[in-house]
C-alpha positions in Angstrom: -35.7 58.4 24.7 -32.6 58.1 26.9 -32.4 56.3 30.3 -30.1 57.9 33.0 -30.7 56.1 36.2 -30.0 57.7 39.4 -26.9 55.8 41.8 -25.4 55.8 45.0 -22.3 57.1 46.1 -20.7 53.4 46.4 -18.1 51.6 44.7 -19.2 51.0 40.7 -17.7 48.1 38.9 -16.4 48.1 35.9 -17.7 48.8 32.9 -19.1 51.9 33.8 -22.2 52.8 31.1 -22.3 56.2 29.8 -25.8 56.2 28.4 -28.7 53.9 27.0 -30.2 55.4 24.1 -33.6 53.4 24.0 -35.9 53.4 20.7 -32.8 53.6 17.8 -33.4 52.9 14.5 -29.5 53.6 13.3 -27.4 51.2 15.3 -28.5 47.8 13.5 -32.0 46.0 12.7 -35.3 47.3 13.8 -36.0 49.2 17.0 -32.8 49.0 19.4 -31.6 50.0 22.8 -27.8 51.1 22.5 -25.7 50.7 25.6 -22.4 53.0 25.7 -19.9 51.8 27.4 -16.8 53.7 29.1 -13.6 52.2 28.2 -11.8 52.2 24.7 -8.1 51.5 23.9 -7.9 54.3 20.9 -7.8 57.4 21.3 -9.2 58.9 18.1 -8.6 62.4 17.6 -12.1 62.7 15.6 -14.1 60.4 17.8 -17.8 61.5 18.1 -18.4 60.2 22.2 -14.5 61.1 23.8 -16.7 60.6 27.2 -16.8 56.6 26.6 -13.1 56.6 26.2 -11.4 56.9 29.8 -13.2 53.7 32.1 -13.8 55.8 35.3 -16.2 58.5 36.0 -16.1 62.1 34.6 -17.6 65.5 35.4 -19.1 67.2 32.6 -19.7 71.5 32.8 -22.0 73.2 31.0 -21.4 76.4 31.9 -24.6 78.0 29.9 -26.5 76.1 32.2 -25.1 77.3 35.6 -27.6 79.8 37.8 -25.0 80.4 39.9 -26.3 79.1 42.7 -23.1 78.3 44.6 -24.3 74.6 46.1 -21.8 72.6 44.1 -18.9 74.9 45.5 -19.9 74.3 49.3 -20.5 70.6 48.7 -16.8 70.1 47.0 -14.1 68.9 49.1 -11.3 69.6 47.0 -12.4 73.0 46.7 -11.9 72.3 43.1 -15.6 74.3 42.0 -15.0 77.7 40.6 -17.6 79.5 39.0 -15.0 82.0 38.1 -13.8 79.4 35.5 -14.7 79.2 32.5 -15.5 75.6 32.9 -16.5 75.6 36.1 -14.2 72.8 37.7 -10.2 73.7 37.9 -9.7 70.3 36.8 -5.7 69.6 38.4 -7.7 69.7 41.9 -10.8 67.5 41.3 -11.2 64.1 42.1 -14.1 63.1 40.3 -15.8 62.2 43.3 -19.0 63.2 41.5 -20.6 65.1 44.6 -21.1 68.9 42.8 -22.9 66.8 39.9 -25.3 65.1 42.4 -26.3 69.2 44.2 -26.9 70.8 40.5 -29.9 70.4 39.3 -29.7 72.4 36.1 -27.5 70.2 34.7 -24.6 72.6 35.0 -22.2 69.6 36.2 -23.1 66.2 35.6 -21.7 62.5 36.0 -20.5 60.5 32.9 -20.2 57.0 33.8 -23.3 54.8 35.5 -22.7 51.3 37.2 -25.4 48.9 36.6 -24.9 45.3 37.7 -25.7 42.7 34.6 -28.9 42.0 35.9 -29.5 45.8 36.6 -28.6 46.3 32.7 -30.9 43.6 31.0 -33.7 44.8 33.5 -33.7 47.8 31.4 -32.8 46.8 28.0 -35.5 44.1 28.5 -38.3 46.4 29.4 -38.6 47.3 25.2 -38.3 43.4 24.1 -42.0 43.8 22.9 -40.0 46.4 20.2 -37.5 44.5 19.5 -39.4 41.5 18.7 -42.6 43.4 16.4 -39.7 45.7 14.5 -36.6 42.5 14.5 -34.8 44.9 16.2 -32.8 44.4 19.6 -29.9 45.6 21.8 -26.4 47.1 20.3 -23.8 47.1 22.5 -21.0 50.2 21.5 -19.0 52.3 24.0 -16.3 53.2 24.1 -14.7 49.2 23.6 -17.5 46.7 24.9 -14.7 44.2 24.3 -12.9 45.0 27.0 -15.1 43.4 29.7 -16.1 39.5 28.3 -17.1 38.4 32.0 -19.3 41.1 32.1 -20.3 41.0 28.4 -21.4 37.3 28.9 -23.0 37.3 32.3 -25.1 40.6 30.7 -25.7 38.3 26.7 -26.6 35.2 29.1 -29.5 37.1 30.2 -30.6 39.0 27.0 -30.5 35.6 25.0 -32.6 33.8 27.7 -35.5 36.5 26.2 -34.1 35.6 22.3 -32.7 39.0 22.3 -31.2 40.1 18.7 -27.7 41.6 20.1 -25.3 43.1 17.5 -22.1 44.6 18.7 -20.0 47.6 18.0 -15.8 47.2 17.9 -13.1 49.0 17.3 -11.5 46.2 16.8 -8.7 46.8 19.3 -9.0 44.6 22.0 -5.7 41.6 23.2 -7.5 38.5 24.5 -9.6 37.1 21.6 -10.1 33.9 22.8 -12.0 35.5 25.9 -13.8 37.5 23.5 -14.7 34.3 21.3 -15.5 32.2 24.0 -17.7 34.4 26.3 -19.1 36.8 23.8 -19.6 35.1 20.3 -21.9 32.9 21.0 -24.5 35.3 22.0 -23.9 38.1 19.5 -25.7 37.9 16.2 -23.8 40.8 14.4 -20.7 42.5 14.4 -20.1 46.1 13.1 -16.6 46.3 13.0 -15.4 49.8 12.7 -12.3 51.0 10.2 -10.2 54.5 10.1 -7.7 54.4 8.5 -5.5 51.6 6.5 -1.6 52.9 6.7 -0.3 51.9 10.4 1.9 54.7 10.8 -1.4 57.0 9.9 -3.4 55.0 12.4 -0.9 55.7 15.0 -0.8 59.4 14.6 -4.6 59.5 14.9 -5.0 56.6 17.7 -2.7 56.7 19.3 -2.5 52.7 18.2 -0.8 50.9 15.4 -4.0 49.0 13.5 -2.2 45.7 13.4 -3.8 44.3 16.4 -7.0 45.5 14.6 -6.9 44.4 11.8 -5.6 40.7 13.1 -9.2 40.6 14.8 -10.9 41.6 12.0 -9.2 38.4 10.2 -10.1 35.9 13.0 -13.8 37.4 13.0 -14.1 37.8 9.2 -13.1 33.6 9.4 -16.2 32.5 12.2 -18.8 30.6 11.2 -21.8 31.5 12.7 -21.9 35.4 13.8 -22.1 38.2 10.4 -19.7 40.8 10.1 -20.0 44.4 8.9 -17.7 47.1 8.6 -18.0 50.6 9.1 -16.0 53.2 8.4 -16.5 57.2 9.5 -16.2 59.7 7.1 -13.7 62.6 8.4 -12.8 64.6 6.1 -8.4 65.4 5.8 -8.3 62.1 7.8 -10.4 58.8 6.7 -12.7 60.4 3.5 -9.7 60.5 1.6 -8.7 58.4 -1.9 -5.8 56.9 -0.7 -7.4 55.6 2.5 -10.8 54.7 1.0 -8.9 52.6 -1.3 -6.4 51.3 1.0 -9.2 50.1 3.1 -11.3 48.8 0.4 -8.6 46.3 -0.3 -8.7 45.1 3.5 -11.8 44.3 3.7 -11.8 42.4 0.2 -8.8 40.9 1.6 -10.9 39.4 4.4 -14.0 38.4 2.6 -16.2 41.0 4.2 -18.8 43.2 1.5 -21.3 45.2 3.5 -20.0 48.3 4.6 -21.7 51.1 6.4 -20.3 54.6 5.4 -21.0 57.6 8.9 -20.7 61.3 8.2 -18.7 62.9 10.3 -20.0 64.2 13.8 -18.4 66.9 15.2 -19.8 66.8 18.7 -17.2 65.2 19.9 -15.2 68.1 19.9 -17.3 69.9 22.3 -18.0 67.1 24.6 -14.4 67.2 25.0 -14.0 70.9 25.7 -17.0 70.2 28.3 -14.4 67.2 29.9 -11.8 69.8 30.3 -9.4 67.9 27.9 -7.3 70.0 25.3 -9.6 70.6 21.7 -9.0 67.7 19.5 -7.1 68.0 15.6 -10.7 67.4 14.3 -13.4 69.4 12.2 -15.5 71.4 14.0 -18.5 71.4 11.5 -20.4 68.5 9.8 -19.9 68.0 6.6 -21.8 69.7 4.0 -24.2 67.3 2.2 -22.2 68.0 -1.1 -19.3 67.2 0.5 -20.7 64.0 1.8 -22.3 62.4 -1.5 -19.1 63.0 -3.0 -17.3 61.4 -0.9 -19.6 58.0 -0.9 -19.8 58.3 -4.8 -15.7 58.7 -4.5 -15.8 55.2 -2.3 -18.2 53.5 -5.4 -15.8 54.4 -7.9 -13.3 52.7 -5.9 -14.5 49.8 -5.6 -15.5 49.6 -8.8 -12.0 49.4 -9.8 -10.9 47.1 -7.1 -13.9 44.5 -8.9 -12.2 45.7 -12.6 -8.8 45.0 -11.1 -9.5 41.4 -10.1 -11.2 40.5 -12.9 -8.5 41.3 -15.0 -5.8 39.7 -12.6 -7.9 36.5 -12.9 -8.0 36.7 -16.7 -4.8 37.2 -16.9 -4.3 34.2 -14.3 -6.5 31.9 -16.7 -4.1 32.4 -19.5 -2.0 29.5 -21.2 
């Protein structure tokens, strides 16, 4: 079940939300609510939800869903509606002022990007605690970058923890002001899934646009707290992450920082429409899931590798022991 809550035409704050997906069983422990935020720093060519990445509202066309009615091309004041188009918006004239969304009510054109106050937000979330608390589930926080906005982050945990809310929280990992994050978000987030492409910099670049050395610095500072667990994920695209090199490459990292449960996605490829349905350019992606062959293979490739990370270190510590 997903919640899309009407709004006015008034100024949102940021973080916008792009969706809650209420009643998940994927995104950590037990039943979960998962709030998308809009906002991320990377821009990964494979990235399954491109609509979370820019932080201010977009129109989204479905053109197979248009009956032509004409409403959202009287009601746009850019003239920037054209039905002639293939996807329905000439996007160099439109403002995103959201009004053609708010007339169609097929679906044609619709808003990505939602502002809900904190309190708004855990009104919501906190209508499934009796879920959360029979299944030990709880709400995930993912996006987009969630930390990106630690004011809002903690005036939004303050309120979920008042109800002992399980909250576990998706990163990319690429975020500047860790002490904010530690200070006003740590303290009310139970787990962290930490998400991993790709271990070469220059390769992260090229795909991120981002070097990973900020990234992986946080993943050090987190992987060194106390009191909040850390897992790491890593997606599965195949030419780009599901690949020896990088598999092994970022095995090591994440032995490096003392962190052993990791969480292996297949690739999505609905990313790639979502973009085409944004009006941005088709990403260097796969358009296809991966075949289930293609997929096993690939995790029993990542066992085998760390089977010989685990060989490697017992012999270097042999070796280590001897007079």
């Amino acid at each position: 079940m997903r919640d899309h809550p009407s709004t006015d035409r008034g100024p949102a704050p940021a973080p916008l939300v792009v969706e809650i997906a209420r009643h998940s069983l994927e995104d950590g422990p037990g039943i979960r609510s998962v709030v998308f935020f809009k906002g991320c720093s990377l821009r990964c060519s494979f990235c399954q939800n491109p609509e979370t990445q820019a932080p201010y509202l977009e129109i989204a066309a479905a053109p197979e869903r248009c009956l032509r009615c004409g409403r959202c091309v009287e009601v746009c004041p850019r003239g920037a509606v054209d039905l002639t188009q293939p996807g329905l918006i000439r996007r160099e004239l439109c403002d995103r002022c959201g009004a053609c969304a708010d007339v169609c009510d097929p679906g044609a054109l619709r808003r990505i990007g939602v502002a809900y106050t904190p309190e708004a937000l855990a009104e919501v979330l906190l209508r499934d605690r009796h879920f959360y608390r029979c299944s030990g589930g709880g709400v995930t926080l993912s996006g987009g970058e969630p930390t990106l906005f630690p004011g809002y982050l903690e005036r939004l945990l303050r309120l979920l923890k008042a109800e002992s809310v399980h909250v576990a929280l998706e990163t990319g990992g690429h975020f500047t002001d860790y002490e904010a994050f530690r200070e006003r978000v740590l303290p009310y987030v139970d787990l962290v899934d930490f998400s991993l492409k790709l271990a070469d910099p220059a390769a992260h670049r090229a795909v991120t646009g981002k070097s990973n050395r900020l990234v992986l610095d946080n993943l050090r500072r987190l992987a060194r707290e106390p009191r909040v667990r850390v897992e790491a994920s890593i997606p599965l695209v195949p030419g780009i992450t599901a690949t020896r090199e990088n598999l092994a490459g970022l095995i090591d990292l994440l032995r490096d920082a003392g962190i052993h449960t990791v969480r292996l996605l297949p690739y999505n490829p609905l990313g790639v429409h979502m973009a085409a349905s944004l009006g941005r350019p088709t990403p260097a992606a796969p358009g296809s899931f991966t075949p289930p062959e293609e997929h096993a293979g690939t995790i029993h490739l990542f066992e085998e590798l760390v089977r010989q990370a685990v060989a490697r270190d017992a012999t270097d510590l042999q070796k280590g022991s001897e007079p």
